[in-house]
C-alpha positions as a Markdown table, in Angstrom:
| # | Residue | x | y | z |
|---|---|---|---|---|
| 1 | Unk | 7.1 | -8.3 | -4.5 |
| 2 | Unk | 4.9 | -10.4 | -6.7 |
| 3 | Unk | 6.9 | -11.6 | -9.1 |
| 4 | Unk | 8.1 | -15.2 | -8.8 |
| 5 | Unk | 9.5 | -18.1 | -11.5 |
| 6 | Unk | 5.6 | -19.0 | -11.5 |
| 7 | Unk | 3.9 | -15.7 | -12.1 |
| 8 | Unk | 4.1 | -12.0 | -12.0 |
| 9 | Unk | 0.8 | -10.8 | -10.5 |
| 10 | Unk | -1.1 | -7.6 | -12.2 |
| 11 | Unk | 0.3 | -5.5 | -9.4 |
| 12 | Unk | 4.4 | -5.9 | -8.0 |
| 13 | Unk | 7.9 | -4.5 | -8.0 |
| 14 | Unk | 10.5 | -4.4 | -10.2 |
| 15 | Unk | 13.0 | -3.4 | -7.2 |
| 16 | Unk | 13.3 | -1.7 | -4.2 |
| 17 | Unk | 12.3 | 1.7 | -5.0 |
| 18 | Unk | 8.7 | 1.0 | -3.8 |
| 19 | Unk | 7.2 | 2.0 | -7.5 |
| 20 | Unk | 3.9 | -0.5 | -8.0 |
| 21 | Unk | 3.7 | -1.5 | -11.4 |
| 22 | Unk | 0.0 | -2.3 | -12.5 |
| 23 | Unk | 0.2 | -4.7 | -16.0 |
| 24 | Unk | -3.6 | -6.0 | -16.2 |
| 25 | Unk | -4.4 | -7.4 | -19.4 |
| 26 | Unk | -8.3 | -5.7 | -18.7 |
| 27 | Unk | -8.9 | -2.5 | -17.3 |
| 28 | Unk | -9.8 | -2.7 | -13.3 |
| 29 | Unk | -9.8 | -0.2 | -11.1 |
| 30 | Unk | -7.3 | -1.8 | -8.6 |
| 31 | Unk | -7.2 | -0.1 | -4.9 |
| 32 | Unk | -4.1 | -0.4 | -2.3 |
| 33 | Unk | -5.6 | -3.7 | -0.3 |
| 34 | Unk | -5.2 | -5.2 | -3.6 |
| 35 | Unk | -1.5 | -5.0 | -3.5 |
| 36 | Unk | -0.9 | -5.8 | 0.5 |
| 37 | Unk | -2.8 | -9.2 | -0.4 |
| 38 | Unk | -0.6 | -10.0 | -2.8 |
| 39 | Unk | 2.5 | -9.3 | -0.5 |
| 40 | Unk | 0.4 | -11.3 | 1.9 |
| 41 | Unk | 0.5 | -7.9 | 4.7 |
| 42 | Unk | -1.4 | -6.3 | 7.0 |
| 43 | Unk | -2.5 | -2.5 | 6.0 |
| 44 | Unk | -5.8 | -0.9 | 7.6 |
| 45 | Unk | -6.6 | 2.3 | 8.9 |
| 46 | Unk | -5.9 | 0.4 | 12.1 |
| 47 | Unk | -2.1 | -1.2 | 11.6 |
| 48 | Unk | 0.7 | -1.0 | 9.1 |
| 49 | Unk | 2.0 | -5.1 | 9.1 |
| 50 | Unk | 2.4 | -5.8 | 12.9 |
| 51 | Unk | 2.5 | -2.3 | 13.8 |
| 52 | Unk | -0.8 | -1.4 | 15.5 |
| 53 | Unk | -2.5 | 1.9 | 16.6 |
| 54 | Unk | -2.2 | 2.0 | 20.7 |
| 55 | Unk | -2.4 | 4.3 | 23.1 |
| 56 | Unk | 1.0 | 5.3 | 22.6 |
| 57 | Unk | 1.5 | 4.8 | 18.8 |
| 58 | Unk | -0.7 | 6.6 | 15.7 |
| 59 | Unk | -0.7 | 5.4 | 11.9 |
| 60 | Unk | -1.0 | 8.0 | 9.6 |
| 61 | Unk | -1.2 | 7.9 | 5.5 |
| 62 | Unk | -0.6 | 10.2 | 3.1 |
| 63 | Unk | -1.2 | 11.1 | -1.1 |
| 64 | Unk | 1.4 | 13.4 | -2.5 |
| 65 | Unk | 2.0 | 15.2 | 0.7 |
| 66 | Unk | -1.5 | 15.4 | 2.0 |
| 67 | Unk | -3.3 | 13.1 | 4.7 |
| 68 | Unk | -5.9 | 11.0 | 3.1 |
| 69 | Unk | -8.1 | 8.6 | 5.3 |
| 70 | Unk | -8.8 | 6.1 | 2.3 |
| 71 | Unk | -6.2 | 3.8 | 3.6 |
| 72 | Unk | -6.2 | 0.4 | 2.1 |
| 73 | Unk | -9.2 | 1.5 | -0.3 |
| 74 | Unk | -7.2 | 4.2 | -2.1 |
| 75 | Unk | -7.7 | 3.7 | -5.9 |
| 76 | Unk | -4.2 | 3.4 | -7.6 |
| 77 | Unk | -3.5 | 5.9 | -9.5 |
| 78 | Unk | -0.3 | 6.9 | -12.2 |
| 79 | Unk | 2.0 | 8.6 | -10.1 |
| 80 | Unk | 0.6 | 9.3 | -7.0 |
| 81 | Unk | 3.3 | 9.3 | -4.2 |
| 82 | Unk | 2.3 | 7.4 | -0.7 |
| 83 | Unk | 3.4 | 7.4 | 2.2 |
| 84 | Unk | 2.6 | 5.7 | 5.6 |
| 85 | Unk | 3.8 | 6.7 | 9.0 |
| 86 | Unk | 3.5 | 4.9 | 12.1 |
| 87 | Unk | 4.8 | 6.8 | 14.8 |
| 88 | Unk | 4.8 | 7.5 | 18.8 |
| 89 | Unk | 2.5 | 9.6 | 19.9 |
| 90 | Unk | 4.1 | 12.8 | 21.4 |
């Protein structure tokens, strides 16, 4: 993901192990809705690419094992693991 014969954008994948790669020739403070634009999907507080919170289904994010409620504004940082659930709500 953002890597094509035109370009490689400042933020993509190498493969499929999910691991963003950041190469910005200035330093920016780039946040998570910066690389779901550039995949060109949907991630909010609110849905997780067509998968929407309902009244039976929740969306829940987390930073290295802890909920965290910044969502797509989470600044990127150097090893931070996320992880993003969207699940039936029991």
């Amino acid at each position: 993901t953002g890597i094509s014969r035109e370009c490689m954008h400042v933020i993509h994948t190498h493969d499929k192990t999910g691991k963003l790669h950041i190469e910005s020739p200035y330093y920016h403070q780039f946040h998570l809705k910066d690389f779901f634009i550039i995949w060109g999907k949907t991630f909010n507080r609110n849905c997780i690419f067509q998968y929407c919170v309902d009244e039976n289904h929740t969306l829940s994010f987390f930073v290295n094992g802890v909920e965290n409620d910044d969502y797509e504004n989470l600044p990127l940082r150097d090893g931070d693991v996320i992880r993003i659930v969207y699940s039936e709500k029991k």
